[in-house]
N, C-alpha and C positions, 0 to 999 in steps of 0.2 A: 852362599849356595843359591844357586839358580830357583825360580818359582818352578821348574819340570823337575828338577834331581829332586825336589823337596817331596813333589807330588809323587815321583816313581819310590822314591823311599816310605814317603806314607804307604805307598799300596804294598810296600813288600814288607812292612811291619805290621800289614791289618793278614796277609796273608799266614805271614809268622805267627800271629797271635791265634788264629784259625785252627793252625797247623796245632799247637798244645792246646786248643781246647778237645780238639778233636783227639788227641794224646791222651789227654785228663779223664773225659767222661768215655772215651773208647775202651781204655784199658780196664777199666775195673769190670763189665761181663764179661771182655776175656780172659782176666783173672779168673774169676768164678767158675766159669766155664772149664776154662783148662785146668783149674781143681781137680771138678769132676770128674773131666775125661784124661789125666794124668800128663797133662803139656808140660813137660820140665821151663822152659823158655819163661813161662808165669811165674815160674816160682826162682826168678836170678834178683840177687839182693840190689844190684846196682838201679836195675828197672823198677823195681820197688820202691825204692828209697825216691830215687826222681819223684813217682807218681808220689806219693806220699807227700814228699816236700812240697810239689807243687801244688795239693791241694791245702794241703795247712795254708801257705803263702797267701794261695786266693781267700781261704776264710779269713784269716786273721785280717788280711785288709781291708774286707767287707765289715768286718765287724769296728774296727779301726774307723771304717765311713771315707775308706779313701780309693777312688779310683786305682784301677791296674796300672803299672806304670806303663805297658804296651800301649794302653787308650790313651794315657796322657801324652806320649813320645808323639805317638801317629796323629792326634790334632792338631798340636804345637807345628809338627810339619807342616799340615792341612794349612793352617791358619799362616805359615810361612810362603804355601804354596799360592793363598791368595783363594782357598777353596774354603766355602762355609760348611758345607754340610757333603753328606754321602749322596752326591750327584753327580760328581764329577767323570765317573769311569767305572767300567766296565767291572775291575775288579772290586771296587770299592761299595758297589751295588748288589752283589751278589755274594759277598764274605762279609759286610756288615749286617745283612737282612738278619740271618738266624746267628748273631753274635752279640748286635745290641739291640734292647729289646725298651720299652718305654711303660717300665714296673716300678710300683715302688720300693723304693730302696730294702725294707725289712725283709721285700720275698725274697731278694737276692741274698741278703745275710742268712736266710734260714734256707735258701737251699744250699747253700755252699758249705754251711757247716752241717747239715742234713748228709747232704755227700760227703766232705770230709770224713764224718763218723761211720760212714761204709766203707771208703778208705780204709780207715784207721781196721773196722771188725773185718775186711778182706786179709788184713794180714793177720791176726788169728785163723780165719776160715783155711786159709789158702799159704800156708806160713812158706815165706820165702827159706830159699836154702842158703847154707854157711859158705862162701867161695873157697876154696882151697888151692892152691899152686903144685905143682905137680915138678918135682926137680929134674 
């Protein structure tokens, strides 16, 4: 692989990653939300289940002490593309700013399992429905 395919594939796996955090931490006020105000759409098990999984996924690795494989895929690239750090372009400068942050590691393990645990009490709050097929 080319140093460009490597680089244009890092920026569409930091996009990717962007794209489910923004999934992750979006969905659960609108969970809540459409609780409240009776949005059937909140309450489909399949949407659930994702959001759930993926938040477990993220704790459990933080608490594990290991990188997301998304960050690890996308600098492997970087580092194939001959790029050291988040400088190189446009997308990679404005999707990495509010995605990687320079904390220590503990904050990161207790907010993710912080959230998870909302996660986890949104689906009591907010209880997904049973799907059924209709013949």
């Amino acid at each position: 692989m080319n140093p460009a395919t490597a680089a244009l594939l890092a920026d569409a796996l930091l996009a990717l990653h962007m794209g489910i955090v923004v999934f992750v931490v979006g969905l659960l006020p609108l969970v809540l939300l459409g609780g409240a105000r009776g949005w059937r759409w909140v309450r489909r098990r399949s949407l659930r289940l994702a959001h759930l999984g993926l938040m477990l996924f993220i704790a459990v690795q933080a608490w594990l002490g290991r990188l997301c494989p998304l960050t690890v895929w996308e600098q492997d690239l970087r580092r194939h593309a001959g790029q050291s750090g988040y400088t190189e372009s446009f997308i990679e400068h404005w999707l990495s700013q509010p995605l990687y942050w320079d904390l220590p590691w503990w904050v990161f393990v207790a907010a993710y399992t912080a959230f998870a645990g909302l996660v986890v009490g949104a689906w009591g709050w907010v209880r997904p429905t049973k799907t059924t097929r209709s013949s």
